[in-house]
ROBA-670812 format. One record per residue (C-alpha): residue number from 1; x, y, z. Coordinates in Angstrom, 1 decimal, m for minus. Layout:
<rec resi="NUM" u="X" v="Y" w="Z"/>
...
//
This chain:
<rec resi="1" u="m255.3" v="m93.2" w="m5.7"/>
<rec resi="2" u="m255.7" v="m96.4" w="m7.1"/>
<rec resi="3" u="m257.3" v="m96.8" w="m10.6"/>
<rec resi="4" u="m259.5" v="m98.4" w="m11.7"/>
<rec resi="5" u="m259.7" v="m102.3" w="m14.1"/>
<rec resi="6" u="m262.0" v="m99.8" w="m16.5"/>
<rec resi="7" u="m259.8" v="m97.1" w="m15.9"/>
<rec resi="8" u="m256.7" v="m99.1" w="m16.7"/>
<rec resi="9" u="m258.0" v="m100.5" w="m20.0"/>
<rec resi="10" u="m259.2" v="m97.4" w="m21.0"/>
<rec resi="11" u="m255.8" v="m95.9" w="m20.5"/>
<rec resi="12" u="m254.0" v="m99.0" w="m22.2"/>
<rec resi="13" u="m253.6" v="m97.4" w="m25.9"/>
<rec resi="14" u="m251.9" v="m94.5" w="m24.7"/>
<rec resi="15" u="m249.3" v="m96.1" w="m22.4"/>
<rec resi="16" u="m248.2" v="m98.3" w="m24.9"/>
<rec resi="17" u="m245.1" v="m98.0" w="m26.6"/>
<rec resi="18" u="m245.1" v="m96.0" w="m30.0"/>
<rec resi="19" u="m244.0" v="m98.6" w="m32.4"/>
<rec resi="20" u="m243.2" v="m96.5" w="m34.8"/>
<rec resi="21" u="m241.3" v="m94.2" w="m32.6"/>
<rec resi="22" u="m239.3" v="m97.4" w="m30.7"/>
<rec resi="23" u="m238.3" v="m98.4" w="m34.0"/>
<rec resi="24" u="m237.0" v="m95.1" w="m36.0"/>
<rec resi="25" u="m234.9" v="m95.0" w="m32.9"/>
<rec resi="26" u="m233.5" v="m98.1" w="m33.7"/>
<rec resi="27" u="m232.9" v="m97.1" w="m36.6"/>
<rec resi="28" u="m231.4" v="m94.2" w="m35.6"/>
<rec resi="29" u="m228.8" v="m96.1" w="m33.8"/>
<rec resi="30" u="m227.4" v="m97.5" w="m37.1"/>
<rec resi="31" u="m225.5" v="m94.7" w="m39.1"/>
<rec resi="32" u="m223.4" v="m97.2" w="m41.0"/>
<rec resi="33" u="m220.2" v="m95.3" w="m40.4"/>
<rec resi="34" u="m218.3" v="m98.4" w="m40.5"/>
<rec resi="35" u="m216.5" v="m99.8" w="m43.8"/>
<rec resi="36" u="m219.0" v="m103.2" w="m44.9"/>
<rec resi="37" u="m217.5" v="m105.8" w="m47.9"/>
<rec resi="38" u="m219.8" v="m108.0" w="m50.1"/>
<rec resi="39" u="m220.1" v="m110.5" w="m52.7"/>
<rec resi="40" u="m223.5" v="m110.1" w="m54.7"/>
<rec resi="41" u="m225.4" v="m112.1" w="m56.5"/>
<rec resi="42" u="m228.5" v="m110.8" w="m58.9"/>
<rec resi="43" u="m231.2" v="m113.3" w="m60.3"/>
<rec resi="44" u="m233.5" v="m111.6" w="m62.7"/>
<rec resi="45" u="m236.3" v="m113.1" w="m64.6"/>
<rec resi="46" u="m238.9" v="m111.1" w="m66.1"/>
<rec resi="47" u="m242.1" v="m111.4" w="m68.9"/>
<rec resi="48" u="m243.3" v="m109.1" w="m71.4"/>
<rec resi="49" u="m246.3" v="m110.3" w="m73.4"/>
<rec resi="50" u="m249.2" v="m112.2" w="m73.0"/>
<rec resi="51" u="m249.6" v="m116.2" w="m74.5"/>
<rec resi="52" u="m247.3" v="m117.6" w="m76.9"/>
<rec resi="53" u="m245.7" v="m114.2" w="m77.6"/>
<rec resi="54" u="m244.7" v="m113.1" w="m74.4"/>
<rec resi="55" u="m240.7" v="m112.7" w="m74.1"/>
<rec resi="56" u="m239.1" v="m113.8" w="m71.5"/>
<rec resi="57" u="m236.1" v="m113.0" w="m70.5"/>
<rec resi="58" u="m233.8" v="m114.6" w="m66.9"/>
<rec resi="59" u="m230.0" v="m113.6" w="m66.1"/>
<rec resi="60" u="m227.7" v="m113.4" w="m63.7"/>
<rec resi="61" u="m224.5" v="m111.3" w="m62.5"/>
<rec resi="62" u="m222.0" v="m111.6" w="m59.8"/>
<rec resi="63" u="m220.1" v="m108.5" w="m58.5"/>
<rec resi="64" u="m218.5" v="m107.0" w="m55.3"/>
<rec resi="65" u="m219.8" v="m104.2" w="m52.9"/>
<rec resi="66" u="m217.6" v="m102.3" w="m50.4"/>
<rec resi="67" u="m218.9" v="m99.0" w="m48.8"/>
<rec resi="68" u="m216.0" v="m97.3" w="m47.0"/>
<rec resi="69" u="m215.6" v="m93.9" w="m45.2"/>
<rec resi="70" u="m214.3" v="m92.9" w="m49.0"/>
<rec resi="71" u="m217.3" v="m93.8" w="m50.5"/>
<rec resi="72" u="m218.9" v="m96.7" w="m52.7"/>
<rec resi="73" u="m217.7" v="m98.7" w="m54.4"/>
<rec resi="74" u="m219.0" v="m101.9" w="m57.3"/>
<rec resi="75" u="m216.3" v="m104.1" w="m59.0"/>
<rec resi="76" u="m217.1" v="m106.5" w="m61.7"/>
<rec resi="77" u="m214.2" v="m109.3" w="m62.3"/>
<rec resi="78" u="m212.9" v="m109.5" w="m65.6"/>
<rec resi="79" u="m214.5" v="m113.0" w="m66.1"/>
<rec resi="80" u="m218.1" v="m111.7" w="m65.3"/>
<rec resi="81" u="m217.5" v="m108.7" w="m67.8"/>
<rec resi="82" u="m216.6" v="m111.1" w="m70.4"/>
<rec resi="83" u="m219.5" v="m113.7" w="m69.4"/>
<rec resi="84" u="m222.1" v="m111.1" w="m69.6"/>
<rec resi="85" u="m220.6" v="m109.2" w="m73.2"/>
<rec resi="86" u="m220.3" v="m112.5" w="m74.5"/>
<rec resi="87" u="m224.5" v="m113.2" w="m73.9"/>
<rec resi="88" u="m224.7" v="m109.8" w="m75.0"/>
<rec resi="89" u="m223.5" v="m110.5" w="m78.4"/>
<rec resi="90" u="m225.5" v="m113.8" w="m78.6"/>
<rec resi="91" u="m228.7" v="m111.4" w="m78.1"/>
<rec resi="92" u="m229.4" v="m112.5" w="m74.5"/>
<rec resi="93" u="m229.9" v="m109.7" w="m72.7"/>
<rec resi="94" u="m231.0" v="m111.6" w="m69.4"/>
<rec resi="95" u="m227.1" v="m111.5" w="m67.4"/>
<rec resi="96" u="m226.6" v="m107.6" w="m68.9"/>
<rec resi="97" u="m230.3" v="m106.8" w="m67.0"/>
<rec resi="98" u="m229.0" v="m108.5" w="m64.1"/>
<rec resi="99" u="m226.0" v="m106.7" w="m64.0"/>
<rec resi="100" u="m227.9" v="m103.2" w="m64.2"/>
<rec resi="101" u="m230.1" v="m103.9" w="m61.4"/>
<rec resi="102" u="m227.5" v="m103.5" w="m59.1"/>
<rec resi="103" u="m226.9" v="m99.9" w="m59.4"/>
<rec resi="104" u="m225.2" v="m97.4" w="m57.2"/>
<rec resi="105" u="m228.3" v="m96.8" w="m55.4"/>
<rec resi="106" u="m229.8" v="m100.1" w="m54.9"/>
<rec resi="107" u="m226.2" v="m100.7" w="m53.0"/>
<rec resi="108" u="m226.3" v="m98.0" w="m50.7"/>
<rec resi="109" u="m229.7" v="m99.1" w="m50.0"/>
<rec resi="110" u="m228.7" v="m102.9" w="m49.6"/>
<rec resi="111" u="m225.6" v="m101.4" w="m47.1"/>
<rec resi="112" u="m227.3" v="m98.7" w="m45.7"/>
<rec resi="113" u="m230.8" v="m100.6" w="m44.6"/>
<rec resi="114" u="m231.2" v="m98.5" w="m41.8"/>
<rec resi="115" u="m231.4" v="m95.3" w="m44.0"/>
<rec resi="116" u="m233.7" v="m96.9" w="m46.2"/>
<rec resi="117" u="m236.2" v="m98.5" w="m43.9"/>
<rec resi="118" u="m236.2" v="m94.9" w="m42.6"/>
<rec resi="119" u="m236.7" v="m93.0" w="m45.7"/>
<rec resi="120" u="m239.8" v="m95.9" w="m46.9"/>
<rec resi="121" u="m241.5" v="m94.9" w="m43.5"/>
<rec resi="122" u="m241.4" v="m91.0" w="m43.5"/>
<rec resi="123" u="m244.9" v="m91.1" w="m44.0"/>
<rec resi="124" u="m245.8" v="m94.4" w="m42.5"/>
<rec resi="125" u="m248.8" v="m94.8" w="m39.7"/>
<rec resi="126" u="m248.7" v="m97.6" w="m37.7"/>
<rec resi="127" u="m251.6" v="m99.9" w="m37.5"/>
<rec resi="128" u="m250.6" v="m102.4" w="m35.1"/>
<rec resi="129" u="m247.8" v="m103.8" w="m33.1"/>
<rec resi="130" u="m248.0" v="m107.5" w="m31.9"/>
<rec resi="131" u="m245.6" v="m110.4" w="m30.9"/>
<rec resi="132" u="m245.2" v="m112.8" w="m33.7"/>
<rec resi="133" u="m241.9" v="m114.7" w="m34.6"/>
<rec resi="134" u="m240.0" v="m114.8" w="m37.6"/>
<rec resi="135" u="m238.1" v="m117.7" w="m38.7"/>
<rec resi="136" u="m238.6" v="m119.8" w="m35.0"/>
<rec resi="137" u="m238.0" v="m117.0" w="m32.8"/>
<rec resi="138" u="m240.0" v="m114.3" w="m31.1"/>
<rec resi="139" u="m240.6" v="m111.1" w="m32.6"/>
<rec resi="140" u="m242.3" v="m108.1" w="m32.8"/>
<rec resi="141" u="m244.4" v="m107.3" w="m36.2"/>
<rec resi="142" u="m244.9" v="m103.6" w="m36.7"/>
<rec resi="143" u="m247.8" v="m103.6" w="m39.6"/>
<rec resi="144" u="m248.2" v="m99.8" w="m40.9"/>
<rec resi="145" u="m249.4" v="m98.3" w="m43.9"/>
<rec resi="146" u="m247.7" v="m95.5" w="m45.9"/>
<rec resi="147" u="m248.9" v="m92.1" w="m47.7"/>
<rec resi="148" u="m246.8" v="m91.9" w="m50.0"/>
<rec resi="149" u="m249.7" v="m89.5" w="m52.3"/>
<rec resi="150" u="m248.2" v="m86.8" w="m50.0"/>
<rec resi="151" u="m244.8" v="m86.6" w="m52.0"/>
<rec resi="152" u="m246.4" v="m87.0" w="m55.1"/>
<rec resi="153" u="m247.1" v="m83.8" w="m57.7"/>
<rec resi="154" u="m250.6" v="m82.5" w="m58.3"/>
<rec resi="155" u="m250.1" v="m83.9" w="m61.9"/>
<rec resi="156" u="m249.0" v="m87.6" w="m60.7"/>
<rec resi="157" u="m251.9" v="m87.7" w="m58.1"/>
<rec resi="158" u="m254.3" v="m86.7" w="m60.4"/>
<rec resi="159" u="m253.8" v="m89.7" w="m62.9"/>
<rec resi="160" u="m254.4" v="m92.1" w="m59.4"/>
<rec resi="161" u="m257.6" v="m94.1" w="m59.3"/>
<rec resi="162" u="m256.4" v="m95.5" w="m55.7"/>
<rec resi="163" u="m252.8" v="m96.2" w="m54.1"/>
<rec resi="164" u="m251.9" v="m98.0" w="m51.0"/>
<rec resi="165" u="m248.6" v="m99.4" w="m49.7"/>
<rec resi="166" u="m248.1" v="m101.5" w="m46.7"/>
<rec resi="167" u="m245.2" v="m102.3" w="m44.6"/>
<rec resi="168" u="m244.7" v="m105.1" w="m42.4"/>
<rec resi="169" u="m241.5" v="m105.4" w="m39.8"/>
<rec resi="170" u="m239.9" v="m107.9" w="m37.7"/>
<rec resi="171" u="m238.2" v="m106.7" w="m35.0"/>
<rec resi="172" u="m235.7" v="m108.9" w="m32.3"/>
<rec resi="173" u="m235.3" v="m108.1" w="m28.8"/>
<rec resi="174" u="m232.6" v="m105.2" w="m29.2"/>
<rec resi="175" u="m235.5" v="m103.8" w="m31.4"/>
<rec resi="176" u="m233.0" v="m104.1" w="m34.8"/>
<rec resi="177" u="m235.2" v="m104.9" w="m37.5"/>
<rec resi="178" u="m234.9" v="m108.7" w="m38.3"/>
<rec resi="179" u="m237.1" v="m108.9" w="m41.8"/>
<rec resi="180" u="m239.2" v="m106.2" w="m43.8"/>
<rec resi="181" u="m242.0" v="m107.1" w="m46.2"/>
<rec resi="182" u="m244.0" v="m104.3" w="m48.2"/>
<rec resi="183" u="m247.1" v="m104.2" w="m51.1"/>
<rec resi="184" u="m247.8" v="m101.5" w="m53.2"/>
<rec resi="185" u="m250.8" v="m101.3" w="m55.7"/>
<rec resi="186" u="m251.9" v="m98.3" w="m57.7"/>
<rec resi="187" u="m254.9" v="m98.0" w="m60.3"/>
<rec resi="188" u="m254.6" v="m95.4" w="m62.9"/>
<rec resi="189" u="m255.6" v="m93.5" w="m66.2"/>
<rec resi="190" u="m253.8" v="m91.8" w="m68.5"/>
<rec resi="191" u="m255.6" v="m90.0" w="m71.7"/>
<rec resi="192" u="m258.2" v="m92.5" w="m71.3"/>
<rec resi="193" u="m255.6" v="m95.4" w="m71.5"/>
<rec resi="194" u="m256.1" v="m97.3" w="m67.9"/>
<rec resi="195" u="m253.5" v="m99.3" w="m66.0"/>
<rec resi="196" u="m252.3" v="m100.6" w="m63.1"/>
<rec resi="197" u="m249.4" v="m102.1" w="m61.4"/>
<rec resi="198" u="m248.6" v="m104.3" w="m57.8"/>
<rec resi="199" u="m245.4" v="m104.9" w="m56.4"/>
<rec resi="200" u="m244.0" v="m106.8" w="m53.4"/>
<rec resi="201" u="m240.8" v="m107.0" w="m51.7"/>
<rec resi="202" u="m238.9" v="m108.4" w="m48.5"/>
<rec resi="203" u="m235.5" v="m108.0" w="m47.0"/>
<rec resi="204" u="m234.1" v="m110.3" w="m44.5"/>
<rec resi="205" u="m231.3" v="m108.2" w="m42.2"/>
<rec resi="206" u="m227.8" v="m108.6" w="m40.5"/>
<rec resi="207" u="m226.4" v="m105.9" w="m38.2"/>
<rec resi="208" u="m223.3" v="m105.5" w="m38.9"/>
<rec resi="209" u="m221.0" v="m103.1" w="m36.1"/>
<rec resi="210" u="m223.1" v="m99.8" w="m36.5"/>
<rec resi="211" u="m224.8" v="m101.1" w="m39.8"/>
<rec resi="212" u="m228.0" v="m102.8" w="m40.5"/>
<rec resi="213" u="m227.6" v="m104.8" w="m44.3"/>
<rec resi="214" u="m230.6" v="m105.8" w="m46.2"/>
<rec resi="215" u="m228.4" v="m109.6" w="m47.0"/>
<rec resi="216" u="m231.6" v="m110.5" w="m48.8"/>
<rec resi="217" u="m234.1" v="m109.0" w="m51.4"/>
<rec resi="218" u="m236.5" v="m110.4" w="m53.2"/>
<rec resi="219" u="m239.0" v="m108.0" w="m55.7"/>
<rec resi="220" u="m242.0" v="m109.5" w="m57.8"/>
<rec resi="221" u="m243.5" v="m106.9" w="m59.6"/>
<rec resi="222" u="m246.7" v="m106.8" w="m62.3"/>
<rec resi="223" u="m248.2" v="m104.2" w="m64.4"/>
<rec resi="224" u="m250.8" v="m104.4" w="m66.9"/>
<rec resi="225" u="m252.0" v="m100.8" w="m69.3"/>
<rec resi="226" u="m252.6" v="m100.2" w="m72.6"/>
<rec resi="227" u="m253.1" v="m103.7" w="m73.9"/>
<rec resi="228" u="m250.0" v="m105.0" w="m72.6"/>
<rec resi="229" u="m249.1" v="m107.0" w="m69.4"/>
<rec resi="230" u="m245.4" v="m107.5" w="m68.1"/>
<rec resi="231" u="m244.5" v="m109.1" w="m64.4"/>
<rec resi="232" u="m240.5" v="m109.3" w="m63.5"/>
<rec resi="233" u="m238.6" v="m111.0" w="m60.3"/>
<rec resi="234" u="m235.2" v="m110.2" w="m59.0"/>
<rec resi="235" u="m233.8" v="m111.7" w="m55.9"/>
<rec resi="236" u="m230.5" v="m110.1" w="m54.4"/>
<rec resi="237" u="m228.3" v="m112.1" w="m52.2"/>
<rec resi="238" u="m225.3" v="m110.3" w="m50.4"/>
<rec resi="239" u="m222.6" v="m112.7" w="m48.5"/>
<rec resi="240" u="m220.4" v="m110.8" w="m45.8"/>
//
């Protein structure tokens, strides 16, 4: 029986791919078994305050990442140790906040994309999928948007005016994720004291054997409560 040109654009939600499903199985694909070596490099810069007495504060820190079947590991050089006490001392803080930015888990999540993209989605619903391009070359863009309220405790959700967190991803041919882009921004009270905060971020990737490495991150974040306003950016850049 043959159908129909109503019948087939009726029918055309369903037989499309599941963008969400195509791409967890990508994902899936990439269990970062194999050992992955980096150089870092952290770029903070943050403001606290509003006008003339808002403190600002900008560092930087250099260290290496290596994530082996033993485990993780971050190594500062003796140089960078020195470099960043020696700000220390002259009360800038900026290269010391750099340096901490760059924790254990932050690395794992830098090395181990896959598992993170994964984990960001777990309650993701996919509002479209289109061809786009990302830097030149043809792409699919996965746009969904994530409950995240459903993790949350009854005591966190009930100081939430209104949440929402999007998530934007670029995907090649092989259906590896090429470039991730997310916004989150929340609207609260707490006893009576409002505030609010926004936050985006991207991550350019590079497969790497059975790995997929987030080689770039950039994270702008603002808040604003209780009289006081802050807004920060830190941009990570790994080299393989």
């Amino acid at each position: 029986m043959r159908l129909s040109l109503v019948t087939l654009l009726l029918l055309a939600p369903a037989l499309r791919a599941d963008g969400l499903a195509d791409l967890r199985a990508a994902l899936q694909k990439l269990p970062a078994t194999q050992s992955v070596h980096a150089t870092a490099q952290v770029n903070l810069w943050s403001r606290n305050g509003k006008g003339k007495s808002a403190k600002i504060t900008q560092g930087q820190a250099h260290l290496r990442l290596q994530e082996t079947p033993s485990g993780l590991g971050l190594e500062w050089d003796q140089a960078e140790l020195h470099r960043i006490q020696a700000a220390s001392d002259a009360k800038d803080q900026g290269p010391k906040r750099a340096m901490g930015a760059l924790d254990a888990e932050k690395a794992t999540a830098l090395l181990d994309a896959a598992k993170s993209l994964l984990q960001g989605l777990k309650n993701a619903s996919l509002q479209q999928d289109r061809a786009d391009t990302w830097q030149g070359h043809p792409a699919r863009l996965l746009v969904f948007t994530v409950d995240d309220l459903k993790d949350m405790t009854e005591s966190d959700r009930k100081h939430l005016k209104s949440y929402t967190r999007t998530v934007n991803v670029w995907m090649g041919a092989d259906g590896v994720p090429l470039a991730a882009k997310s916004q989150m921004d929340l609207k609260g009270s707490f006893f009576l004291i409002s505030f609010e905060s926004h936050t985006e971020a991207s991550r350019t990737y590079t497969r790497v054997g059975d790995r997929l490495v987030a080689t770039h991150e950039e994270t702008l974040d603002s808040g604003s409560g209780a009289g006081e306003s802050s807004e920060s950016k830190t941009v990570t850049d790994l080299k393989l």
